[in-house]
C-alpha positions as CSV (number, residue, x, y, z in Angstrom):
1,X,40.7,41.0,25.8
2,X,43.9,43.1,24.9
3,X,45.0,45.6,27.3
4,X,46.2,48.9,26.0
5,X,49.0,50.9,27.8
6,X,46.7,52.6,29.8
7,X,45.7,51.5,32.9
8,X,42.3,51.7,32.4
9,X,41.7,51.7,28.6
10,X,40.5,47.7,26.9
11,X,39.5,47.0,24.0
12,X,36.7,44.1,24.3
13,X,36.6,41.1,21.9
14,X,36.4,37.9,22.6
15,X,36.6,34.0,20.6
16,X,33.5,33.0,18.2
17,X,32.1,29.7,17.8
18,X,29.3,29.3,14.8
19,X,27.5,26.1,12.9
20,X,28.6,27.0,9.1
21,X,25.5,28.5,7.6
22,X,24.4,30.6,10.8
23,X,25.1,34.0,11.4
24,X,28.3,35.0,14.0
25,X,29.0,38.2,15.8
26,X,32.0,39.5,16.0
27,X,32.2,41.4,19.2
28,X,34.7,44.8,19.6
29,X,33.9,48.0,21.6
30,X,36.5,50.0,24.2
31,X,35.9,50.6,27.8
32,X,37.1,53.4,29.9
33,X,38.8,56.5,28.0
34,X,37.6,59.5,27.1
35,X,39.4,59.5,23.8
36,X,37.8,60.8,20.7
37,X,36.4,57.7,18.4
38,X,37.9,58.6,14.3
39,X,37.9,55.7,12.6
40,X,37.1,51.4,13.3
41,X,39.1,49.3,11.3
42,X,38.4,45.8,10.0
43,X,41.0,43.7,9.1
44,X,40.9,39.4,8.8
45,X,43.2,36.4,7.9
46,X,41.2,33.7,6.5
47,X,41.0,30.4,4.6
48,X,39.9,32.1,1.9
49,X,42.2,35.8,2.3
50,X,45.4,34.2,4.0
51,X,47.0,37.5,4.2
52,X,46.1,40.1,6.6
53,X,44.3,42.7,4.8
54,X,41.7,45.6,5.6
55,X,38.3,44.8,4.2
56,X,35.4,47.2,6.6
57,X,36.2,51.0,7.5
58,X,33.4,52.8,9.7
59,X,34.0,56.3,10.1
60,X,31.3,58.7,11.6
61,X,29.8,60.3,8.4
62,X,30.3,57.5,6.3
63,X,29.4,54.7,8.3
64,X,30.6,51.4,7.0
65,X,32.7,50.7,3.7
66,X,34.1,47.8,2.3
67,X,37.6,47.9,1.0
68,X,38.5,45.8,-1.8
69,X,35.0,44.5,-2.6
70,X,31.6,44.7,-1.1
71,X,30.1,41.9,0.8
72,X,26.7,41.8,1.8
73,X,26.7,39.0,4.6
74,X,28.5,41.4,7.0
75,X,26.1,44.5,8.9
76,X,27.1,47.2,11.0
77,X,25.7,46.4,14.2
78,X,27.8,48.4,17.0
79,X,27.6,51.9,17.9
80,X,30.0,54.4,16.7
81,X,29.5,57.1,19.4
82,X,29.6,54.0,22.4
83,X,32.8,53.3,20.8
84,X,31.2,50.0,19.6
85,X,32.6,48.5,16.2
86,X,30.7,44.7,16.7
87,X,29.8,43.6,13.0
88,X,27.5,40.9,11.8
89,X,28.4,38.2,9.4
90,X,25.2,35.7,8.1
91,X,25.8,32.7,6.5
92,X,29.2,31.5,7.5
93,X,31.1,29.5,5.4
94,X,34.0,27.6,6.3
95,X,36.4,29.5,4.1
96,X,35.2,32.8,6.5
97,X,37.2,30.7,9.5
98,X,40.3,32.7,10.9
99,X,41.1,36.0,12.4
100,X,39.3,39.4,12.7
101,X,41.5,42.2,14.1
102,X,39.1,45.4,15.3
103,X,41.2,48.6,15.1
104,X,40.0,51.5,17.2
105,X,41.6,54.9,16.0
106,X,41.3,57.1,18.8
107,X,42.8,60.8,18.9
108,X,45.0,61.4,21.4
109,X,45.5,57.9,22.4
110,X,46.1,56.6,19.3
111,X,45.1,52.9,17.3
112,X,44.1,50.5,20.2
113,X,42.9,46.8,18.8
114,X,41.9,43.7,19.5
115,X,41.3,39.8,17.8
116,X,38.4,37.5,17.6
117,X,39.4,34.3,16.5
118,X,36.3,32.5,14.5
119,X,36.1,28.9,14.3
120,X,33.0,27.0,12.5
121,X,31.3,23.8,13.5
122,X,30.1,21.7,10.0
123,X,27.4,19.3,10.3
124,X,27.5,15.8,9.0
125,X,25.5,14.9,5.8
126,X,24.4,11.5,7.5
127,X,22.3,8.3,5.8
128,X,22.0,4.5,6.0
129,X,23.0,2.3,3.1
130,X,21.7,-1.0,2.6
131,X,24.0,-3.7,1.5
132,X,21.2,-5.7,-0.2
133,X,22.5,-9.1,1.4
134,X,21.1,-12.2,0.6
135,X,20.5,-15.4,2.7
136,X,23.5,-17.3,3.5
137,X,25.7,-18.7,6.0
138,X,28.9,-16.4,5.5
139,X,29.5,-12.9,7.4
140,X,28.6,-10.5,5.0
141,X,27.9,-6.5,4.9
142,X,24.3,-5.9,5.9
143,X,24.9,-2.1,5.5
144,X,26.7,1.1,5.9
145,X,26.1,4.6,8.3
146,X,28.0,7.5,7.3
147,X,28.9,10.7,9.1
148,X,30.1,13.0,6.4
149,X,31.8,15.7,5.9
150,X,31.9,16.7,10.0
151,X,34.0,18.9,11.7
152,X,34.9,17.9,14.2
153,X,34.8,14.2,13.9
154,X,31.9,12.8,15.0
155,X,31.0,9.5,16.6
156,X,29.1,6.8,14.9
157,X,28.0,3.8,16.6
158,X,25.3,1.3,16.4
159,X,22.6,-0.3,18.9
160,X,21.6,-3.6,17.8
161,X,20.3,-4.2,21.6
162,X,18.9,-8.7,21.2
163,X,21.6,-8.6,18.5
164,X,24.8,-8.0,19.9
165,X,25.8,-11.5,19.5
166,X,24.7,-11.9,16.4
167,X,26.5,-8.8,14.6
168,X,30.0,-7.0,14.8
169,X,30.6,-3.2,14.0
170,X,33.8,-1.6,12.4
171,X,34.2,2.1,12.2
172,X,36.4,4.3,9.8
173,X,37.2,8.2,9.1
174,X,38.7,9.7,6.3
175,X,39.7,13.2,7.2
176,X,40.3,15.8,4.5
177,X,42.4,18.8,3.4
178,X,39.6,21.4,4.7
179,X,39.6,19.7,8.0
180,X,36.7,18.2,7.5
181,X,36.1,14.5,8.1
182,X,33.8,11.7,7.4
183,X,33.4,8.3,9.5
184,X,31.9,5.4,8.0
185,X,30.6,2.9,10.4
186,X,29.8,-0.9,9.2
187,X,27.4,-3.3,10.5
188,X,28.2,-7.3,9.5
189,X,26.6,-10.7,10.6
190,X,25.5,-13.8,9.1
191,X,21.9,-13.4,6.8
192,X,20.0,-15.4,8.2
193,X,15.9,-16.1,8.3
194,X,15.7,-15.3,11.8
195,X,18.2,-12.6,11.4
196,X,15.7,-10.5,9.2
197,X,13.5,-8.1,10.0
198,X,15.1,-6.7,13.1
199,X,15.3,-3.4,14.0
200,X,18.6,-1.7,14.7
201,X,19.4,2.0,14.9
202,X,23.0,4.3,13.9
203,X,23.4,6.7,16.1
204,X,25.1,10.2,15.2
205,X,26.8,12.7,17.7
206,X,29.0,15.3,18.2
207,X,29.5,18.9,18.7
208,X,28.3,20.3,15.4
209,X,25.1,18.5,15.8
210,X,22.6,20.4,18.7
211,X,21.8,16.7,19.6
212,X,22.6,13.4,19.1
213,X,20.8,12.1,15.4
214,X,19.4,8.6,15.1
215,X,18.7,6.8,12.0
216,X,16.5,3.4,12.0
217,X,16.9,0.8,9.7
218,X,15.8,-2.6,9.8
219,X,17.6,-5.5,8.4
220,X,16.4,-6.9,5.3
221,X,17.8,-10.5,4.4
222,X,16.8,-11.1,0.6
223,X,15.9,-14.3,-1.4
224,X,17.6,-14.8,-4.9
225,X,15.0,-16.3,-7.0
226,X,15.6,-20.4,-6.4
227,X,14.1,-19.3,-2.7
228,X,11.1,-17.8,-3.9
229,X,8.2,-19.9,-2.9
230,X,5.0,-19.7,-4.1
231,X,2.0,-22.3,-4.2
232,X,-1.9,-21.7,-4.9
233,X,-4.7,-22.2,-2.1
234,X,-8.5,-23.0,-2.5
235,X,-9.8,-20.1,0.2
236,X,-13.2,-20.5,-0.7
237,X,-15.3,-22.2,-2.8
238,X,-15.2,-20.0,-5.7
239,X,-11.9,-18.0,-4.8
240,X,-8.1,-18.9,-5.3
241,X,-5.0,-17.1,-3.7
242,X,-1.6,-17.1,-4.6
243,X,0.8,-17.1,-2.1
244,X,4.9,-16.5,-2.3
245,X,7.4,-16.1,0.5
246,X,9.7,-13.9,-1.3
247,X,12.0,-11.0,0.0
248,X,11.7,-7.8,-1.6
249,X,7.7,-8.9,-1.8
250,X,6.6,-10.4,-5.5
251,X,4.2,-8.2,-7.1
252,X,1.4,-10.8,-9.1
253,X,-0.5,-10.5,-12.0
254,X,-3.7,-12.0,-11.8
255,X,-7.6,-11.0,-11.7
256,X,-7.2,-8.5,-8.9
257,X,-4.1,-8.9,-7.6
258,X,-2.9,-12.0,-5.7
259,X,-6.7,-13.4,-5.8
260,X,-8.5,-15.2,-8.4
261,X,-12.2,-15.1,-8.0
262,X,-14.6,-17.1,-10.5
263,X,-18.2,-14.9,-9.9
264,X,-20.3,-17.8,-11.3
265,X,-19.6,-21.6,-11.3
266,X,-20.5,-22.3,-15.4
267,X,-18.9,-24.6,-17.8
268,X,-17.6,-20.8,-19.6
269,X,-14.8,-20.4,-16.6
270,X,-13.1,-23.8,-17.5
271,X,-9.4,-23.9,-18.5
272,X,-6.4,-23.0,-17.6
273,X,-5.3,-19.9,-15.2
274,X,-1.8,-18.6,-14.4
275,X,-0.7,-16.6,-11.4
276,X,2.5,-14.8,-12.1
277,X,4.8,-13.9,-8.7
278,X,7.5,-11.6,-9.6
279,X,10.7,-9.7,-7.7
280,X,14.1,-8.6,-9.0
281,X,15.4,-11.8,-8.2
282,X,13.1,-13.7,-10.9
283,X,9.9,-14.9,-11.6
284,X,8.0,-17.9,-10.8
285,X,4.4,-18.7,-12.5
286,X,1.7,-21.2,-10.7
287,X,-1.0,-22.6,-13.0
288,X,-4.6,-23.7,-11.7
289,X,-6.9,-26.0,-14.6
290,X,-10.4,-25.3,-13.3
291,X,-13.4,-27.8,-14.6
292,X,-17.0,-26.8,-13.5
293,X,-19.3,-29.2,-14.0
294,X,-23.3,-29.1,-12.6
295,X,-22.1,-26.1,-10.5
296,X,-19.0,-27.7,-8.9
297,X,-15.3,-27.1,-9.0
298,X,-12.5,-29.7,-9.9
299,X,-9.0,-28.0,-9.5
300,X,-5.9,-29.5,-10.0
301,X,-2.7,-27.2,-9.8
302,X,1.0,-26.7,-11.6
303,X,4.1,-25.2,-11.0
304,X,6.4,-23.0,-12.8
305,X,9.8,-21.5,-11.8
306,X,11.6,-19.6,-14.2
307,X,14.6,-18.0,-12.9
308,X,17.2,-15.5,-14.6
309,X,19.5,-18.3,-16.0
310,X,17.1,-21.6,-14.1
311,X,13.7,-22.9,-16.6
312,X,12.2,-25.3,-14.3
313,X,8.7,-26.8,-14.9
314,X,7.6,-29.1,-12.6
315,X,3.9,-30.0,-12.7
316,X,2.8,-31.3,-9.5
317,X,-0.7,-30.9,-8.6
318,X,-0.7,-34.0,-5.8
319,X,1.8,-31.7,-3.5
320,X,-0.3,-28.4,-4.1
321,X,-3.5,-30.1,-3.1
322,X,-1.8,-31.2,0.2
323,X,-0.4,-28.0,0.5
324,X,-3.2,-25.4,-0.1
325,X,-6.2,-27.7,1.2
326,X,-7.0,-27.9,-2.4
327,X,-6.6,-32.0,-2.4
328,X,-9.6,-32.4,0.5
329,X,-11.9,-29.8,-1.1
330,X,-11.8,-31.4,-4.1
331,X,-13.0,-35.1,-3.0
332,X,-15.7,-33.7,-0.8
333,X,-17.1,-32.5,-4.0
């Protein structure tokens, strides 16, 4: 509030807090004279005009005018004969931030004025980047939360609840010449079988944000391609499955999908069928040899892994049998 002379005369204003991108009024109006209203003058000192310099006249007849370039984001939205001047600008931007001076001509009493300081909020961009680890026994990166572009600094933390003695944060900001900053908070820990799959959240808050922002994510431990597993079951008479234990999950090529299924037992099925598990860590191929004789399977099963730099053939249909059930099926019939 600035006081004029007078002891009764003010000229109302008053600070201005906005989220960049929302609309702000700046509020201006005099109280108690009797003075004739001429002429409200705009003048501001911003980021992007660092020199004081009058931009908005409103005058009675004319209403309001832009000086030195028209800009639509700003409306009229005081009352000239209450002695209001209280404009409008939309879709602040942080280069609007600074000082607006309101200047009330008034006749006898002369130019009477005030200033509304305007300060912006800016939101975080915020997301979650995996660190694609794979399984190990080393402390390694499992992935990144990032605040950025916030002002003012926000705070970034994670809640890993059952694993808080199995992982370790560190936290980071970066701040920049616009005042804006950006905090990067890390999440580390040992990849680990029983490690994967868990659930953890980054949580986001501040005073740009309305409330606080939480991201999920859930830890994902990968398997390079000597860890891919795969073998071949029996799950039915006439039906074959094959199975991997891969992280990201194999995609197969086979009849219909993962399954193999023979729709009559003749001699015309007999030979040799290859299931094909594959992820971007490698591929790996099984191979079943079916024999139908007087309406009766006889399987036996190999083994493939070929790997980015690893060719491995290992035919070993004794183990698979074990494995997949296969082996007893097969001497019952």
């Amino acid at each position: 509030v600035c006081i004029s002379p007078s002891n009764s005369l003010q000229v109302i204003g008053g600070s201005v807090t906005v989220v960049q991108g929302g609309t702000a009024i700046l509020p201006c109006h005099v109280t108690d004279t009797n003075d004739d209203l001429t002429q409200i003058t705009w003048q501001r000192k911003t980021r992007e005009k660092p020199h004081h310099d009058n931009f908005i006249t409103i005058q009675p007849r004319n209403g309001l005018q832009f000086v030195n370039g028209h800009d639509d984001r700003f409306k009229y939205v005081g009352i000239f004969n209450d002695k209001n001047g209280t404009l409008q600008l939309s879709n602040v931007t942080l280069m609007d931030e600074g000082s607006y001076t309101c200047i009330f001509t008034l006749f006898p009493g002369g130019n009477q004025k005030t200033e509304i300081p305007l300060n912006l909020l800016v939101p975080p961009f915020t997301h979650i980047k995996d660190n694609l680890p794979t399984l190990g026994t080393e402390e390694v990166l499992f992935a990144t939360c990032t605040a950025a572009g916030s002002r003012p600094p926000p705070e970034v933390r994670w809640l890993t609840d059952a694993l808080a003695d199995k992982v370790r944060t560190t936290t980071n900001s970066t701040q920049y010449d616009n005042d804006t900053t950006t905090t990067v908070s890390s999440l580390f820990g040992v990849p680990t079988r029983e490690i994967n799959g868990h659930k953890v959240q980054c949580v986001i808050s501040g005073d740009s944000l309305a409330k606080e922002e939480t991201l999920p994510f859930t830890i994902q431990v990968y398997c390079e391609y000597q860890l891919l597993i795969e073998f071949i079951i029996l799950i039915s008479e006439d039906s074959f499955e094959c199975v991997t234990e891969a992280n990201p999950n194999a995609n197969f090529t086979w009849k219909e999908g993962a399954k193999l299924q023979l729709l009559s037992l003749t001699a015309y099925l007999n030979g040799l069928y290859e299931c094909e598990a594959a992820n971007s860590y490698g591929i790996k191929h099984g191979q079943l040899y079916v024999h139908v004789a007087s309406g009766k399977i006889t399987c036996s099963a190999a083994w493939a892994l070929f790997g980015l730099l690893l060719s491995l053939n290992v035919i070993g249909a004794t183990w698979f049998f074990y494995k997949s059930g296969c082996f007893q099926k097969c001497l019952e019939q």
